[in-house]
C-alpha positions in Angstrom: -15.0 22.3 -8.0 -14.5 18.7 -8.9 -15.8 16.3 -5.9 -13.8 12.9 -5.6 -14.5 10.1 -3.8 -11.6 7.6 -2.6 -12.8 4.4 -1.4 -9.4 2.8 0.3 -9.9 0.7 3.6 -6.2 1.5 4.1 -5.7 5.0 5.8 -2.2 5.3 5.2 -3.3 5.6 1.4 -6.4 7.0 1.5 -5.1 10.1 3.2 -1.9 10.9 1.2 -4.3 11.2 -2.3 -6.8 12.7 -0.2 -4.1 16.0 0.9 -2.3 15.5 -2.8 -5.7 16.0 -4.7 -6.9 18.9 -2.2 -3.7 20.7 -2.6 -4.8 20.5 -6.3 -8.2 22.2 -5.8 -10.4 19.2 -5.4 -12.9 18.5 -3.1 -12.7 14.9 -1.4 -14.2 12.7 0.4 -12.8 9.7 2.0 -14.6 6.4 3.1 -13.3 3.4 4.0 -15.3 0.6 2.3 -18.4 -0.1 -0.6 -21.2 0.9 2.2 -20.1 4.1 2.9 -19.1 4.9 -0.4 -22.6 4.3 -1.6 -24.0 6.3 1.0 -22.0 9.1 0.6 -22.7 9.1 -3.2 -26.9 9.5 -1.9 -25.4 12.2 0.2 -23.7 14.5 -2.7 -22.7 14.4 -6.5 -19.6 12.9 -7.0 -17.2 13.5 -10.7 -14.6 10.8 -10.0 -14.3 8.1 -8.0 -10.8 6.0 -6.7 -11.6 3.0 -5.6 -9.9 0.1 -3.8 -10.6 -3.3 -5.5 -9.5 -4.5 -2.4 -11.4 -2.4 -0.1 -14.0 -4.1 1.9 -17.0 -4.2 -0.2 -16.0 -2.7 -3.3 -17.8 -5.3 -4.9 -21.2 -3.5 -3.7 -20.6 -0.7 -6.3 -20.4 -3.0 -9.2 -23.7 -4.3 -8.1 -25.4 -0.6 -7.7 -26.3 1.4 -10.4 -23.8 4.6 -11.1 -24.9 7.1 -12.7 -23.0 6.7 -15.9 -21.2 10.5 -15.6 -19.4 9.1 -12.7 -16.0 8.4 -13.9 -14.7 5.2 -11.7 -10.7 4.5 -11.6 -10.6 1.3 -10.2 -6.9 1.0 -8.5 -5.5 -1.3 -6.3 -2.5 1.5 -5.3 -4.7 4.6 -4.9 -1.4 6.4 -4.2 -0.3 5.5 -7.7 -3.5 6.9 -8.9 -3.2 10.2 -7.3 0.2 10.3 -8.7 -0.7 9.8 -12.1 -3.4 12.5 -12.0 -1.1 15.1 -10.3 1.4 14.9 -12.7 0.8 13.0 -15.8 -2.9 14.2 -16.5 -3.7 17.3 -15.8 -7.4 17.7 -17.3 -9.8 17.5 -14.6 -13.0 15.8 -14.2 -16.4 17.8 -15.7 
């Protein structure tokens, strides 16, 4: 299954996506900020990733090389984001 990483310092939004994109068969992982994000990326392969402009150190990703088959939606409403992958995109990530 699909692995996606939501980077969201906000826990009120990170969670919601994180249960709407279970519920829809993916596997997620939720960090709060750029440094755990990057070290849970060495931890495990990752498809997708939401991230949080906003989120503390998000700016650390643009800095460290991604392996380009990472997709990256940047978002500053990762809510919205879920949202729009739920119901108005229903491919999925390789």
């Amino acid at each position: 299954m699909p692995t996606i990483l939501i980077v969201d310092d906000d826990a009120r939004c990170r969670e919601p996506v994180a249960r709407m994109l279970r519920t829809d068969g993916y596997d997620v992982i939720r960090v709060a900020n750029g440094r755990e994000a990057l070290d849970a990326m060495d931890e495990q392969p990752i498809n997708l990733i939401v991230l949080d402009q906003l989120a503390r150190g998000a700016e650390q990703l643009g800095r460290h090389p991604v392996d380009p088959a990472i997709r990256i939606i940047d978002a500053i409403a990762s809510v919205a984001v879920a949202i729009a992958l739920r119901f108005g995109h229903r491919s999925r990530p390789p």
